[in-house]
N, C-alpha and C positions, 0 to 999 in steps of 0.2 A: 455420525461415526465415519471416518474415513479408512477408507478401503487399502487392500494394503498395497494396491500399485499407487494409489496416492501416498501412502508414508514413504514410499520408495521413490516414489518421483521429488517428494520432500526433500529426502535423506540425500538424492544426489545433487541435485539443482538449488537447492532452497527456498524452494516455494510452492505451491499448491494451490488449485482453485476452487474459490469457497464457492459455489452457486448457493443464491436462495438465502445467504446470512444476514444479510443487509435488507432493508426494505429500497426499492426504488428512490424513494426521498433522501434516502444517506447517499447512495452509492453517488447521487447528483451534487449534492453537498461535496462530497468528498472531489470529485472531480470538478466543479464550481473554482474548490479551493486550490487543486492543483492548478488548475489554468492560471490563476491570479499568481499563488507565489513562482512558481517556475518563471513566468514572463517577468520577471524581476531579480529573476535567482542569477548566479554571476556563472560563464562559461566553465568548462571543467575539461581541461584539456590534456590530461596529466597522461595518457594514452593514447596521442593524435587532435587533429583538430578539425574531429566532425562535427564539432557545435554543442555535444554535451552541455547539459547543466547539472549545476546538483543544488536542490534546497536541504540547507541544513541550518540550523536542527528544527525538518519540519513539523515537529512536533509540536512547535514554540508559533509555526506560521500562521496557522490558522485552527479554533476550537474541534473543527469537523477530524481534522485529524487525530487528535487527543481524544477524542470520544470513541474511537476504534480500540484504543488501548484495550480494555476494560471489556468490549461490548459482546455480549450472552451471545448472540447470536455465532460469535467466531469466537468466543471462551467457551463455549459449550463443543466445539467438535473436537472432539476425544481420536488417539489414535486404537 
């Protein structure tokens, strides 16, 4: 259940930190796969050229990230 200064910090930033949803094994996965497609992902420079990248659509990049979609542990936290 998230608190309501986390829906608030949601609400204005867009984003929120889930501790504890993931098991150790995903979170490494997941970061596994970021390293891989980012070091291939093409600059993004559309706002200066600090070296940005963007993977898109990394959804498509690698399994570990398609499996976040869906997964209980972060579909279960309710506001």
């Amino acid at each position: 259940m998230l608190t309501k200064v986390e829906v608030g910090q949601f609400k204005a930033f867009g984003y929120v930190i889930l501790r504890g949803c993931l098991r150790p094994d995903e979170v490494r996965a997941l970061q596994e796969a970021f390293d891989r497609g980012i070091e291939s992902a093409p600059y993004f420079d559309a706002f200066g050229t600090g070296g940005s990248k963007r993977l898109t659509p990394f959804v498509e990049a690698d399994d570990s990230f398609a499996a976040v979609i869906e997964h209980l542990g972060i579909d279960n936290v309710r506001e």
